[in-house]
C-alpha positions in Angstrom: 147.6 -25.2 -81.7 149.8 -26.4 -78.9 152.6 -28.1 -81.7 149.7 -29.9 -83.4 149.4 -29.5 -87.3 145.8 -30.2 -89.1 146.1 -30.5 -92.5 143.1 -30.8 -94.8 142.7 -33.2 -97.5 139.3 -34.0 -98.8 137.4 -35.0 -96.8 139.7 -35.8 -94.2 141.5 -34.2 -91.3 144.9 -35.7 -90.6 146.2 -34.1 -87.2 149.8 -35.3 -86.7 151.6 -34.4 -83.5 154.8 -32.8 -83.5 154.1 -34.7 -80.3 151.1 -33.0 -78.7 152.0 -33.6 -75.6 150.1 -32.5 -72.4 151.1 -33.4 -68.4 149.2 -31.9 -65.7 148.1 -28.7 -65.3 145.1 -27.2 -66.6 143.2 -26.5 -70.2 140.3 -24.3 -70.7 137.5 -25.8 -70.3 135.3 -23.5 -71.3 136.9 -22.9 -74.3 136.9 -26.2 -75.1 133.3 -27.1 -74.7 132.4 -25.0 -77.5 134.7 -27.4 -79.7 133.1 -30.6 -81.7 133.4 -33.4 -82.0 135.7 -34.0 -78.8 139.1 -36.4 -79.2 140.4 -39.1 -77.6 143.4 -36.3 -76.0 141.0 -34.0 -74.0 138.9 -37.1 -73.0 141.4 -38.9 -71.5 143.2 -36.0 -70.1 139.3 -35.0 -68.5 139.5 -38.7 -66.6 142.9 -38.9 -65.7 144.5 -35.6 -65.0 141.3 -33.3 -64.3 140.1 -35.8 -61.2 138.2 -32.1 -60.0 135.8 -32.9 -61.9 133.0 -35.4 -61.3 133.3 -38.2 -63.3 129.9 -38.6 -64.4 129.9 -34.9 -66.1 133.1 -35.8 -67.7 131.7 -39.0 -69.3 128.4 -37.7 -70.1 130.3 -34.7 -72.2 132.8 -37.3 -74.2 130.6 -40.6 -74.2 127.5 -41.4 -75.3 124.9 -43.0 -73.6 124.8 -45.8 -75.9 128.4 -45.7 -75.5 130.2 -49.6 -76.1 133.9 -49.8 -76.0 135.9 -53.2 -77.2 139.5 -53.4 -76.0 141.8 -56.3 -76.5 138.9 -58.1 -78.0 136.9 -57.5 -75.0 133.7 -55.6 -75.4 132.0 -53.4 -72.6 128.7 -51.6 -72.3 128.5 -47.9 -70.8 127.9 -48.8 -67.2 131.4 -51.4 -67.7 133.2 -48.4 -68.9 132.3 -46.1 -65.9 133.8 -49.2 -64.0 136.7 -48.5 -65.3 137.1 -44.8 -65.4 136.3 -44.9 -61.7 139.1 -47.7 -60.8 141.5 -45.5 -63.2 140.8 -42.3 -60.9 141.2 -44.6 -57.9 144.6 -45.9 -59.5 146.2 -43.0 -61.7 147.9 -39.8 -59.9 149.1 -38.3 -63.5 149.1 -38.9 -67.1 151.3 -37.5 -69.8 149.2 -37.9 -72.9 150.8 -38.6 -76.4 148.7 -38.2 -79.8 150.8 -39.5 -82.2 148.3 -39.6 -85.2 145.1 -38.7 -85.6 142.3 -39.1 -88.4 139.2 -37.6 -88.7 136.3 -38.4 -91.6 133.1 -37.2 -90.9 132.1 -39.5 -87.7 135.0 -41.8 -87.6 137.7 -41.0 -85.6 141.4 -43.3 -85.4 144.2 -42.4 -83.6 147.7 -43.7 -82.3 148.5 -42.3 -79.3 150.3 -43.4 -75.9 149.6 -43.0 -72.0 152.1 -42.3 -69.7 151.0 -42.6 -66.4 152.2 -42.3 -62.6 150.0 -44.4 -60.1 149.3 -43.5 -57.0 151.4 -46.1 -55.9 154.9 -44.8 -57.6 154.6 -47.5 -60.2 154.9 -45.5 -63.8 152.9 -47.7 -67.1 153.2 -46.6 -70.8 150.9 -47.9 -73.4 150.4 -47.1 -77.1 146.8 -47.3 -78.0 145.6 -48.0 -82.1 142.1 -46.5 -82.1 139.3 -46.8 -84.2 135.9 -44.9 -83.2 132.9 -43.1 -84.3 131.0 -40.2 -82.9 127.1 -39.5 -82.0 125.3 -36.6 -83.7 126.4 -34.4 -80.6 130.2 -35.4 -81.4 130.9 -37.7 -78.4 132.0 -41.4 -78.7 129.3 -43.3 -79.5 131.8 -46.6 -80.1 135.9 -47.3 -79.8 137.5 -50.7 -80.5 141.4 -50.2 -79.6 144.5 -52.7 -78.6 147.0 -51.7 -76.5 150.4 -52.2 -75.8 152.4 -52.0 -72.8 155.3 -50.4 -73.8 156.7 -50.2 -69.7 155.6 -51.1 -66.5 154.3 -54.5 -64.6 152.6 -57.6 -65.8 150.0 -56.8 -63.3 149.6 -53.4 -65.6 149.2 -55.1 -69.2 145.2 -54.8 -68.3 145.1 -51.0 -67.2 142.9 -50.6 -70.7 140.5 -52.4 -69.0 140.8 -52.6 -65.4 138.4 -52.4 -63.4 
């Protein structure tokens, strides 16, 4: 599974990447939507690299309608976070997506992972994300608390978590 090995114990699932890596392209989609609950991983890579797609199909399949989001300390409602996936299409031409760990128990759901990304403007950002979420009965994110940190790029990037 694309370098990724799941190990079971428990009631756990520990995914560790032997770097899970993914840049452009395409992934079946298809295949994919037969797959629960979804991951941070295919979200993001759904927002930021698959920019086909319209947006509003892409949230509805990964988030929730009650879907809240706290980054940084700074908590935002659904409509804030389609804000911000919209400014992030506006802003990102590619993302290279890292999972570095990743923990499943039942509906909770943390993972490490980091962003590279190439705006449109040439400027290239990389953050590491620390995750904590929890899913909906339908497996989408129904909640995600993370802190980032900018790893590279400009000041004026240390809020691309939140941008809007």
């Amino acid at each position: 599974m694309n370098g990724v090995k799941t190990v079971l114990i428990g009631i756990y699932t520990v995914r560790t990447a032997m770097q899970q890596i993914y840049h452009g392209g395409s992934i079946n989609h298809q295949a994919r939507h037969h797959m629960q609950p979804t991951d941070i991983y295919t979200a993001l890579d759904d927002i930021l690299n698959q920019q086909q797609r319209p947006l509003e199909d892409v949230l509805d399949h990964h988030f929730s309608p009650d879907y809240r989001q706290r980054t940084n300390g700074h908590w935002d409602d659904r409509q804030a976070f389609v804000q911000h996936a919209r400014k992030l299409r506006e802003v990102v031409a590619s993302a290279r997506i890292e999972v570095l760990d990743e923990l499943r128990d039942g509906q909770h759901y943390a993972d490490r992972h980091r962003v590279h990304v190439m705006n449109r403007n040439g400027s290239r950002v990389v953050q590491e994300v620390y995750l904590f979420a929890e899913f909906d009965v339908e497996g989408r994110f129904v909640r995600i608390e993370e802190t980032t940190l900018m790893l590279e790029g400009m000041e004026s990037d240390r809020d691309m978590g939140s941008m809007k």
